[in-house]
PyMOL Python script that loads the backbone (N, CA, C, O; Angstrom):
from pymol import cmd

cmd.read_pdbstr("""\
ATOM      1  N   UNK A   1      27.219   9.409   5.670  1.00  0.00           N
ATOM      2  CA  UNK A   1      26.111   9.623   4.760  1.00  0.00           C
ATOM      3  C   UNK A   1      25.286  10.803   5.265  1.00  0.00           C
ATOM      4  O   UNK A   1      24.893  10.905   6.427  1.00  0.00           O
ATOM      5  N   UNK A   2      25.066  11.656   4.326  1.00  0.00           N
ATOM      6  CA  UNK A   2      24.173  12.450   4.782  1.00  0.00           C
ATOM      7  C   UNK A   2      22.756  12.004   5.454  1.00  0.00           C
ATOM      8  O   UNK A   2      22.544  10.850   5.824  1.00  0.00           O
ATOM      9  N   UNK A   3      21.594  13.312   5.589  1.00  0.00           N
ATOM     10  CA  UNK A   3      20.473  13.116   6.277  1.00  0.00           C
ATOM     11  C   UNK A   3      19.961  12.317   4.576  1.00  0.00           C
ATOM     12  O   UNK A   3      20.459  12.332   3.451  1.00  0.00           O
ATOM     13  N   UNK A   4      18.614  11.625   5.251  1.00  0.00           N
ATOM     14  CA  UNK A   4      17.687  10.935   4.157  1.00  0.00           C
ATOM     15  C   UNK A   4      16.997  12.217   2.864  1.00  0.00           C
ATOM     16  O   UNK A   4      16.648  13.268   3.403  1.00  0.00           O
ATOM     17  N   UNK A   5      16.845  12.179   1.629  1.00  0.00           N
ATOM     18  CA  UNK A   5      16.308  12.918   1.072  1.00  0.00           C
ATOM     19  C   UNK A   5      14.578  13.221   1.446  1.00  0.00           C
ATOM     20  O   UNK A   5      13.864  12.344   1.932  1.00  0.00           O
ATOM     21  N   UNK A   6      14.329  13.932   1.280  1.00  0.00           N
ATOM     22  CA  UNK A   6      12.573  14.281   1.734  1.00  0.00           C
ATOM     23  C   UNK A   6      11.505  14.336   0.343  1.00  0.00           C
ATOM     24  O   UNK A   6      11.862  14.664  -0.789  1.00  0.00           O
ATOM     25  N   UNK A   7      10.413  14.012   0.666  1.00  0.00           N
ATOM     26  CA  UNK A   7      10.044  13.965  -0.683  1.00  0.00           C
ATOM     27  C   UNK A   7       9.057  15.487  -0.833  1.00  0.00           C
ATOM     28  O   UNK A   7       8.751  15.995   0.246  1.00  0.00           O
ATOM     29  N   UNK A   8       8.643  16.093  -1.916  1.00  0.00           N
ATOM     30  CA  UNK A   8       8.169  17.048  -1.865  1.00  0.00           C
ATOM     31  C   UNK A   8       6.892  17.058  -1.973  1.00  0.00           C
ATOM     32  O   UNK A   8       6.338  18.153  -1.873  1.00  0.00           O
ATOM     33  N   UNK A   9       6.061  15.836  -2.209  1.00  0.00           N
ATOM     34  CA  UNK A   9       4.625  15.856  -1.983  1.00  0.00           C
ATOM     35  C   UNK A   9       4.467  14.326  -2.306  1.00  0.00           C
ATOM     36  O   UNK A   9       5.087  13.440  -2.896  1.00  0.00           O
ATOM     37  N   UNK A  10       3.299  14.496  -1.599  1.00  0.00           N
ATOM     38  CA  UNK A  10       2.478  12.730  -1.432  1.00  0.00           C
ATOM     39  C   UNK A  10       2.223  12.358  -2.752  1.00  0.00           C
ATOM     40  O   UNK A  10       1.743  13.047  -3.652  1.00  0.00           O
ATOM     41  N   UNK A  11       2.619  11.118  -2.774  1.00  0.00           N
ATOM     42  CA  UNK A  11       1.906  10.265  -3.977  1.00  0.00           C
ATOM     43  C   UNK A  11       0.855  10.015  -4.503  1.00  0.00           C
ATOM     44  O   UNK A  11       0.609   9.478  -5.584  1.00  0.00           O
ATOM     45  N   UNK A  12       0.094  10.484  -3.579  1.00  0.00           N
ATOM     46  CA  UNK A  12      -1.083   9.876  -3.378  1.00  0.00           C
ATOM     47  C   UNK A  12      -2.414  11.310  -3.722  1.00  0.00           C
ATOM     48  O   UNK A  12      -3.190  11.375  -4.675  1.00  0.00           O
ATOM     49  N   UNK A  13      -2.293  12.059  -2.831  1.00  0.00           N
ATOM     50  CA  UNK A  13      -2.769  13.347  -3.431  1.00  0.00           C
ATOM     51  C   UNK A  13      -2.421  14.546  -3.575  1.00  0.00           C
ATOM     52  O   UNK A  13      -3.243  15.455  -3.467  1.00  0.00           O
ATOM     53  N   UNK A  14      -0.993  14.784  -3.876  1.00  0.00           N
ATOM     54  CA  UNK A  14      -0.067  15.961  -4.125  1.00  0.00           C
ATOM     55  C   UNK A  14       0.210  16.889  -2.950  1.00  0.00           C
ATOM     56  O   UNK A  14       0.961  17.865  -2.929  1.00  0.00           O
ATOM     57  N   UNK A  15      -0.618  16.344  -1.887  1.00  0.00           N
ATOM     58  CA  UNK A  15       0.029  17.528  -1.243  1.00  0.00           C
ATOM     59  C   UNK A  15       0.948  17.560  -0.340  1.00  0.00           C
ATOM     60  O   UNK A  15       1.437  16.435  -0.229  1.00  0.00           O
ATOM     61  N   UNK A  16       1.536  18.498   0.534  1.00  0.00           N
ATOM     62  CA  UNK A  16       2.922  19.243   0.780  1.00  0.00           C
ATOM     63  C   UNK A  16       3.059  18.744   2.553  1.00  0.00           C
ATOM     64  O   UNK A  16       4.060  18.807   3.267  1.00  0.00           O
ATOM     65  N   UNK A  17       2.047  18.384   2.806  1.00  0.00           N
ATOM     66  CA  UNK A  17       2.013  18.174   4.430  1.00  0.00           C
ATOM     67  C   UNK A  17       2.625  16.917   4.921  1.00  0.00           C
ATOM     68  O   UNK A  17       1.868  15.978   5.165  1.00  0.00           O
ATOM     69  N   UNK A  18       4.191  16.751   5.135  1.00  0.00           N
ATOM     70  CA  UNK A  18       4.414  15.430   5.709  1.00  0.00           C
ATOM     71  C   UNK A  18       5.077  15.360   6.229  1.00  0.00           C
ATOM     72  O   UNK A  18       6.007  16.164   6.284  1.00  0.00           O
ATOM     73  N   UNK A  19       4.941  14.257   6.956  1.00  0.00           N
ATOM     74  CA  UNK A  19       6.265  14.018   8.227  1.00  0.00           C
ATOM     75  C   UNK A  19       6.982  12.547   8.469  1.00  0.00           C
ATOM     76  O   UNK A  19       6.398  11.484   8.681  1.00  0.00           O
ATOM     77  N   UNK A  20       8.307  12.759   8.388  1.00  0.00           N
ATOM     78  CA  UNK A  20       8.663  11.240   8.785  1.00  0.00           C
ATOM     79  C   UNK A  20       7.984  10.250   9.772  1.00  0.00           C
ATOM     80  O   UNK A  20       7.103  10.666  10.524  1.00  0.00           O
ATOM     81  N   UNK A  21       8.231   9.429   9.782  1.00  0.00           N
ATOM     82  CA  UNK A  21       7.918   8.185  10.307  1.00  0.00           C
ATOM     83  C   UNK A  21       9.077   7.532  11.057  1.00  0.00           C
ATOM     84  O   UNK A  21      10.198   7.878  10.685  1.00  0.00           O
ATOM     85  N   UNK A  22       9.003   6.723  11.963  1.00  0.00           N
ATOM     86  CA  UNK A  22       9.747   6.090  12.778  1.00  0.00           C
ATOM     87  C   UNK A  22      11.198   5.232  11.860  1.00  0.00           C
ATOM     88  O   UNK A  22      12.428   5.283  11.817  1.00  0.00           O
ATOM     89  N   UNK A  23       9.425   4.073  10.897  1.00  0.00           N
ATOM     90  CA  UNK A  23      10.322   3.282  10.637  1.00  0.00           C
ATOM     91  C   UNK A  23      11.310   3.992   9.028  1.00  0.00           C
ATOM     92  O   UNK A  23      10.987   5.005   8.407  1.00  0.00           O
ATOM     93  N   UNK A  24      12.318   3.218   8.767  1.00  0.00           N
ATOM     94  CA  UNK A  24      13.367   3.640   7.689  1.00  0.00           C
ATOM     95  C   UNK A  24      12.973   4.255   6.189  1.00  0.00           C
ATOM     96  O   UNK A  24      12.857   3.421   5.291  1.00  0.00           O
ATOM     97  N   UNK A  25      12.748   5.739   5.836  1.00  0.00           N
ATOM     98  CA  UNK A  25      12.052   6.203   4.857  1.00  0.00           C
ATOM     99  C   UNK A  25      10.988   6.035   4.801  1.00  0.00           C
ATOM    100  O   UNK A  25      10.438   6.090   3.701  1.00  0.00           O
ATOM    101  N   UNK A  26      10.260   5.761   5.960  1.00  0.00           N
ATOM    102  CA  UNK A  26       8.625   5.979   5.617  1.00  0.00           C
ATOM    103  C   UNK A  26       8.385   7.608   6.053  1.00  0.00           C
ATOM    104  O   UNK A  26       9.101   8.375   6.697  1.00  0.00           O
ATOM    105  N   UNK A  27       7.335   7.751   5.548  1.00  0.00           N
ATOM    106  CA  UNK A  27       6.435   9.016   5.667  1.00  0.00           C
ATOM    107  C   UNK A  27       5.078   9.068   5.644  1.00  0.00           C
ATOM    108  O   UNK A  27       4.313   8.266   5.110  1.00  0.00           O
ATOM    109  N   UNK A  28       4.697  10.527   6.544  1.00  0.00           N
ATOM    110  CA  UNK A  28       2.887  10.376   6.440  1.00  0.00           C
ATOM    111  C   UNK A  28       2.804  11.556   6.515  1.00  0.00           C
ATOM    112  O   UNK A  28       3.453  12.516   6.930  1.00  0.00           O
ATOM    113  N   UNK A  29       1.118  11.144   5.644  1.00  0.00           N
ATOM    114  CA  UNK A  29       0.881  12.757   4.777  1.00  0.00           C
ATOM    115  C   UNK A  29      -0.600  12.744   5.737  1.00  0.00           C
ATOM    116  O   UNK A  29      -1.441  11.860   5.902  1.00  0.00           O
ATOM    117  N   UNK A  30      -0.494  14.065   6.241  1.00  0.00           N
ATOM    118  CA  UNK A  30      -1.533  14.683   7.505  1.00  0.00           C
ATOM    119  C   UNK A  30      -2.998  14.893   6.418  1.00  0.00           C
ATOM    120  O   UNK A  30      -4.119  15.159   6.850  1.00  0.00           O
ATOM    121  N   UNK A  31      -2.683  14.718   5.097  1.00  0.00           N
ATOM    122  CA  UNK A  31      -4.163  15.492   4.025  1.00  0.00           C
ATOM    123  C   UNK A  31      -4.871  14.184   3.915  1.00  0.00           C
ATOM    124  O   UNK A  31      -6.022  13.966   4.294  1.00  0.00           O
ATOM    125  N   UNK A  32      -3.674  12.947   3.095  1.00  0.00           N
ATOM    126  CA  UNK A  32      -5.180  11.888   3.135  1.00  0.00           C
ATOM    127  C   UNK A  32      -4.591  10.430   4.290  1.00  0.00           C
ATOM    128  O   UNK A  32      -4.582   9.212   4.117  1.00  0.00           O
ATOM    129  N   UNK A  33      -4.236  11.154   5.243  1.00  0.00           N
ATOM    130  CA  UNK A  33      -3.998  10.522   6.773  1.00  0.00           C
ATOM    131  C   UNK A  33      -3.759   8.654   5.913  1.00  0.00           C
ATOM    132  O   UNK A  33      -4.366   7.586   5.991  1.00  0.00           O
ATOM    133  N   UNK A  34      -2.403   9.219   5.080  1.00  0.00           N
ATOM    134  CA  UNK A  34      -1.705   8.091   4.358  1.00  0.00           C
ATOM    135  C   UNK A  34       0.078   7.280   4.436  1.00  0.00           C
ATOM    136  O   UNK A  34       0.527   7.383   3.294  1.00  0.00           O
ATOM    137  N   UNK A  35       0.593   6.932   4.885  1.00  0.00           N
ATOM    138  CA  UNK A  35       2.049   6.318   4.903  1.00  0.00           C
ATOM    139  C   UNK A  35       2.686   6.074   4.024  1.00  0.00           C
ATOM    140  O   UNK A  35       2.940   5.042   4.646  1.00  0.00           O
ATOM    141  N   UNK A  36       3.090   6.004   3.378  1.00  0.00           N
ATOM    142  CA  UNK A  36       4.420   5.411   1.899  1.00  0.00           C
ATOM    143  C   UNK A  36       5.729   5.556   2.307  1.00  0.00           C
ATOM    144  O   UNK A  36       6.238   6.593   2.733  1.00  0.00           O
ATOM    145  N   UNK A  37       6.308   4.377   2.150  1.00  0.00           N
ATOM    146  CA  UNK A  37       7.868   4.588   1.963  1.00  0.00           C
ATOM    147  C   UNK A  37       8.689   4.557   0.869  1.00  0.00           C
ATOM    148  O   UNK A  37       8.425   3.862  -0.112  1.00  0.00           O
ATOM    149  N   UNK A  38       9.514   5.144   0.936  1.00  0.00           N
ATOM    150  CA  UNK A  38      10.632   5.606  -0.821  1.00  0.00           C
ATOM    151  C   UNK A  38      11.257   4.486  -0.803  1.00  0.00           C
ATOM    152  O   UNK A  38      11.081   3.645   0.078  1.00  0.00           O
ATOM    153  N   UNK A  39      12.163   4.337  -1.907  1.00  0.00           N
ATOM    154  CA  UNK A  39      12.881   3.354  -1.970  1.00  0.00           C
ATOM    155  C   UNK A  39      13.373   3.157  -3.200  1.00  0.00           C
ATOM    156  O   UNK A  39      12.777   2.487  -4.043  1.00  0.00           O
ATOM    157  N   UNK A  40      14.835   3.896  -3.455  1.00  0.00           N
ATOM    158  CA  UNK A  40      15.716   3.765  -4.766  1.00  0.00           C
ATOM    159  C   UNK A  40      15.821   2.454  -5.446  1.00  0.00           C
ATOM    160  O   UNK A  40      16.111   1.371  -4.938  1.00  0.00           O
ATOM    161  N   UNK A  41      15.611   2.659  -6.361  1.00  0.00           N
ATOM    162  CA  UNK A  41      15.407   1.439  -7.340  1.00  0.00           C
ATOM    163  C   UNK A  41      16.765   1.667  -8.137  1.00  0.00           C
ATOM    164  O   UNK A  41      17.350   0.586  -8.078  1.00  0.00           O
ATOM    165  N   UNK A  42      17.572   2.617  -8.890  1.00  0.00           N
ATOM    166  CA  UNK A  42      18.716   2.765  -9.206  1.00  0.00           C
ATOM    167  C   UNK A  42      18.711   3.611 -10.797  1.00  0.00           C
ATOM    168  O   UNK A  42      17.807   3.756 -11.620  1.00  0.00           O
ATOM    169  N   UNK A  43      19.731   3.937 -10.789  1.00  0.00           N
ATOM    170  CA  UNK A  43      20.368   4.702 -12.332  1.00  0.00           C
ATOM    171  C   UNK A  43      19.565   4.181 -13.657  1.00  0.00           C
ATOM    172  O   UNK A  43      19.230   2.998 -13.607  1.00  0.00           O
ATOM    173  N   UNK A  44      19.198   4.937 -14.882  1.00  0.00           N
ATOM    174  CA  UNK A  44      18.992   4.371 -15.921  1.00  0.00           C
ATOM    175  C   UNK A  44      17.664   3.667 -15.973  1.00  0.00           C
ATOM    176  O   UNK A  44      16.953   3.312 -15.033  1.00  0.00           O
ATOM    177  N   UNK A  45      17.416   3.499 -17.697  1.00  0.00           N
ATOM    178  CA  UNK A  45      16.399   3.116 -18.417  1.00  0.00           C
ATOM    179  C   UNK A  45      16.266   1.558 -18.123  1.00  0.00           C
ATOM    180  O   UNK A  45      17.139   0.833 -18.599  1.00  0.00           O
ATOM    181  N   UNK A  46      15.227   0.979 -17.366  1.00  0.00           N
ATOM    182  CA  UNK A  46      14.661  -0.272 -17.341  1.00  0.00           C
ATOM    183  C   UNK A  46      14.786  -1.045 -18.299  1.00  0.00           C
ATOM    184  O   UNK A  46      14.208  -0.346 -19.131  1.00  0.00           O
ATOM    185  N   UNK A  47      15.141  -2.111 -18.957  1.00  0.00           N
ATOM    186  CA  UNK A  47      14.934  -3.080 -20.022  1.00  0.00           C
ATOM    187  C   UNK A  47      13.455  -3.212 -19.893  1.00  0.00           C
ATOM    188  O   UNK A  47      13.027  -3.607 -18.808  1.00  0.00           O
ATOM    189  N   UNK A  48      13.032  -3.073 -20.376  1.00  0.00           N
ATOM    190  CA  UNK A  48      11.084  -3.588 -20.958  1.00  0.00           C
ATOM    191  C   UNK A  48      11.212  -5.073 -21.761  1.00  0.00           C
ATOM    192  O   UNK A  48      12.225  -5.654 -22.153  1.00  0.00           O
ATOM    193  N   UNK A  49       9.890  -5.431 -21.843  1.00  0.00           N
ATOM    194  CA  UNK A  49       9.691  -6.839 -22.664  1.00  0.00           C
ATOM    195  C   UNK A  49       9.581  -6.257 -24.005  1.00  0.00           C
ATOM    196  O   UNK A  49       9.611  -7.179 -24.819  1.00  0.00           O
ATOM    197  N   UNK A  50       9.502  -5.464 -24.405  1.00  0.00           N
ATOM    198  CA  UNK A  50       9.815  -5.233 -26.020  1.00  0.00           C
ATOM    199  C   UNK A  50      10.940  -5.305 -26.401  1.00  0.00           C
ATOM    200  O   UNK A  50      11.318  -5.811 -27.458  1.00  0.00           O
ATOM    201  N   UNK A  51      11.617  -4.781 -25.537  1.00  0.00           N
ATOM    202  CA  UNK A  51      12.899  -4.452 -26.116  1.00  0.00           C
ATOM    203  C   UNK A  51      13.681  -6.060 -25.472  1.00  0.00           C
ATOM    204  O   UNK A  51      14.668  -6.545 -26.024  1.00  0.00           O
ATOM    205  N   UNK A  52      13.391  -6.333 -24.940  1.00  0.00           N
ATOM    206  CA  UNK A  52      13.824  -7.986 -24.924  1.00  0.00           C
ATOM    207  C   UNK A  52      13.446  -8.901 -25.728  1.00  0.00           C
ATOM    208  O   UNK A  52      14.002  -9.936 -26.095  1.00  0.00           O
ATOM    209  N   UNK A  53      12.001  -8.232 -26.089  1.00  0.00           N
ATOM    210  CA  UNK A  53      11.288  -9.444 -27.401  1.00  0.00           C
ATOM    211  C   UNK A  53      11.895  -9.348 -28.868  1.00  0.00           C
ATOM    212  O   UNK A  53      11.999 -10.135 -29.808  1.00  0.00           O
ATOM    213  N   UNK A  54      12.208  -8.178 -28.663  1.00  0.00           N
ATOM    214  CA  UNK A  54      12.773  -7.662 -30.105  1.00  0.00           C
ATOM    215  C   UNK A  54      14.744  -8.141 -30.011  1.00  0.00           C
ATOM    216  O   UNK A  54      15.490  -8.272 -30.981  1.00  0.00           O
ATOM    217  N   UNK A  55      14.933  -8.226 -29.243  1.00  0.00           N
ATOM    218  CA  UNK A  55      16.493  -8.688 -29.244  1.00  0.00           C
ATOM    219  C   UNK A  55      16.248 -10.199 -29.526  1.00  0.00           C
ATOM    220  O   UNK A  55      16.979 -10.660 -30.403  1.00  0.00           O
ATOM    221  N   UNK A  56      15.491 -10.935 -29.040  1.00  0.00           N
ATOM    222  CA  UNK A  56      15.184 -12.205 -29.123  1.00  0.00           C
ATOM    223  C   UNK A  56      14.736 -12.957 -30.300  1.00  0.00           C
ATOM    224  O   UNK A  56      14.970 -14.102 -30.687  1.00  0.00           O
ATOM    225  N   UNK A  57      13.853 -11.758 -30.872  1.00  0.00           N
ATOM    226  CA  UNK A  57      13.382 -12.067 -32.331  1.00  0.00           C
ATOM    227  C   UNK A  57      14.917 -11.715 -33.530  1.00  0.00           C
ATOM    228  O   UNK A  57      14.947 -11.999 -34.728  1.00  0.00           O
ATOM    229  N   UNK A  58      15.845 -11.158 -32.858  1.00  0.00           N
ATOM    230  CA  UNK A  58      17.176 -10.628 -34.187  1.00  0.00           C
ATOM    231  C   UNK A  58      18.006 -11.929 -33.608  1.00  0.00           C
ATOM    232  O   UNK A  58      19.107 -11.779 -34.138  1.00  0.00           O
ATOM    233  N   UNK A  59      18.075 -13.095 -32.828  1.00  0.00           N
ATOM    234  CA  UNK A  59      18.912 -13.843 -32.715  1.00  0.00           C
ATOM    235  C   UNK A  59      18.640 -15.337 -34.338  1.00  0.00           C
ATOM    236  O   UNK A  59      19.426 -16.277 -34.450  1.00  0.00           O
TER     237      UNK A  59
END
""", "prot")
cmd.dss("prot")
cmd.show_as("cartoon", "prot")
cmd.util.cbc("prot")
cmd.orient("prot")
């Protein structure tokens, strides 16, 4: 597997200053002295409750 992807700015207040972290995909941003870790959720459009309510209502 390659190296981990990097993210290109904080979540939190856009900016560009960060550095990994020890533990697995975490990161910290030196601007609002903040941590977050990533974490793939996967391919494709989410099912929502509408679109479940509405399949439910055509049965």
């Amino acid at each position: 597997m390659s190296e981990r992807a990097a993210p290109f700015y904080c979540p939190y207040c856009g900016e560009e200053h960060l550095e990994p972290r020890e533990e697995h995909g975490a990161w910290y941003c030196a601007d609002c002295v903040r941590s977050f870790q990533l974490k793939f959720l996967g391919v494709g459009a989410p099912r929502t409750n509408a679109s479940q309510a509405s399949k439910e209502n055509d049965r």
